[in-house]
BALUM-96419 format. One record per residue (C-alpha): residue in three letters; residue number from 1; z, x, y negated. Coordinates in Angstrom, 2 decimals. Layout:
# BALUM-96419
     r     k         z         x         y
   ALA   NUM         Z         X         Y
...
This chain:
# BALUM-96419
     r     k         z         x         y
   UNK     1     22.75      8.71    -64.54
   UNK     2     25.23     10.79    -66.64
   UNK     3     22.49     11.47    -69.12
   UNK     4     21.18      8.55    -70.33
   UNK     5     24.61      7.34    -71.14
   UNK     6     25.43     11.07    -72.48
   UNK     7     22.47     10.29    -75.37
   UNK     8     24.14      6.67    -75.97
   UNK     9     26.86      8.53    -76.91
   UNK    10     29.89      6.81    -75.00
   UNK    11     31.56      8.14    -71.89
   UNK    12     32.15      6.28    -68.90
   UNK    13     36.19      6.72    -67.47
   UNK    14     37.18      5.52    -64.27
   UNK    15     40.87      4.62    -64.07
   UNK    16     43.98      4.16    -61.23
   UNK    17     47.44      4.49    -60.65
   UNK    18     49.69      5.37    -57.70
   UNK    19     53.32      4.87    -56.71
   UNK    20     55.69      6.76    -55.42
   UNK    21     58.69      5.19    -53.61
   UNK    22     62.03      7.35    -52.57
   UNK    23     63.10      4.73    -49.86
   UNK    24     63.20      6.00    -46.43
   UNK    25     60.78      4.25    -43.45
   UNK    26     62.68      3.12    -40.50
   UNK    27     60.52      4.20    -37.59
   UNK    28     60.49      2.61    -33.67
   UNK    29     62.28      4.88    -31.46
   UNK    30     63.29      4.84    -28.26
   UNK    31     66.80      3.79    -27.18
   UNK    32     68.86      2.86    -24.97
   UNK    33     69.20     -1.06    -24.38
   UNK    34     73.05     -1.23    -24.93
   UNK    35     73.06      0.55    -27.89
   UNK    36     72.52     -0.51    -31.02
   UNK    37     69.93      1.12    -33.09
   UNK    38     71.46      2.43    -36.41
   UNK    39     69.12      3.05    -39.77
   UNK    40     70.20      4.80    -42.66
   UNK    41     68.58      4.12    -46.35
   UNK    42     69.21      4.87    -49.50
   UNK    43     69.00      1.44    -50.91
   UNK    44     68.03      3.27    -54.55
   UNK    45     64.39      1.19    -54.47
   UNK    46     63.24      4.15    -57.24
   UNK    47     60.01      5.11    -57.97
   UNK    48     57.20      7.09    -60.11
   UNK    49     54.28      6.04    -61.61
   UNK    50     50.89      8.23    -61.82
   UNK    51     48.15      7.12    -63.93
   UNK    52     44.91      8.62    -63.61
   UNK    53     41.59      8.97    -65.55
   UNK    54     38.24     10.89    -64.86
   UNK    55     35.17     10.41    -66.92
   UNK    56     31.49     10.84    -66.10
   UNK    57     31.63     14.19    -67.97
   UNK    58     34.35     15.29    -65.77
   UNK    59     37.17     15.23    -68.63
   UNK    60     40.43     14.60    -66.61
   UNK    61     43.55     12.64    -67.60
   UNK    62     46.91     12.49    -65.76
   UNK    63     50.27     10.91    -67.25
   UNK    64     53.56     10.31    -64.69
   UNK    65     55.71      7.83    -65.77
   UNK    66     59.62      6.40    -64.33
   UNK    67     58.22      3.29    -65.08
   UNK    68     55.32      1.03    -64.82
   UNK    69     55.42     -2.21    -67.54
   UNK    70     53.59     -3.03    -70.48
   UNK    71     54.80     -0.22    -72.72
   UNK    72     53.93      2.73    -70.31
   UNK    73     50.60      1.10    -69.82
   UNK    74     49.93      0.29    -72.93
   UNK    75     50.49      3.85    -73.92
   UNK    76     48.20      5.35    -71.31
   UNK    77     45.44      3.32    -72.45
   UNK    78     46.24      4.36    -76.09
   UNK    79     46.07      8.13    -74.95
   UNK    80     43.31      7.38    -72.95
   UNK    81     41.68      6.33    -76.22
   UNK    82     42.20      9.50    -78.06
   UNK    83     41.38     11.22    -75.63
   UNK    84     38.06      9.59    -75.01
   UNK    85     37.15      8.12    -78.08
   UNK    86     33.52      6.99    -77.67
């Protein structure tokens, strides 16, 4: 498959992104009925952004970002482009 599109002269480029969240997971544990259960978080709801890129050529692309809007993807996509200009 890679080289029939390899004599078209265009690569292929799968893309994804993944976040990262620094909250903390309350879990089920086991306590006493009388008590009260008592869960600590950090209430900071920050993450991280990882955008991702692998083409049929196996050319690889990976940009982490503090943000994910319009501008950061917008500039992936424009890196992206240089990167894989065909």
């Amino acid at each position: 498959m890679g080289t029939q599109y390899q004599k078209e002269n265009f690569d292929i480029v799968s893309l994804d992104e993944s976040f990262f969240f620094y909250d903390s997971l309350a879990r089920r544990v086991w306590i006493d009925k009388e008590k009260r259960h008592v869960v600590r978080i950090t209430s900071s709801h920050e993450y991280s952004c990882l955008f991702g890129a692998v083409s049929m050529n196996q050319k690889q692309l990976f940009r982490h970002y503090y943000k994910f809007n319009t501008e950061t993807f917008l500039d992936f996509l424009k890196t992206i482009h240089s990167k894989f200009p065909k």
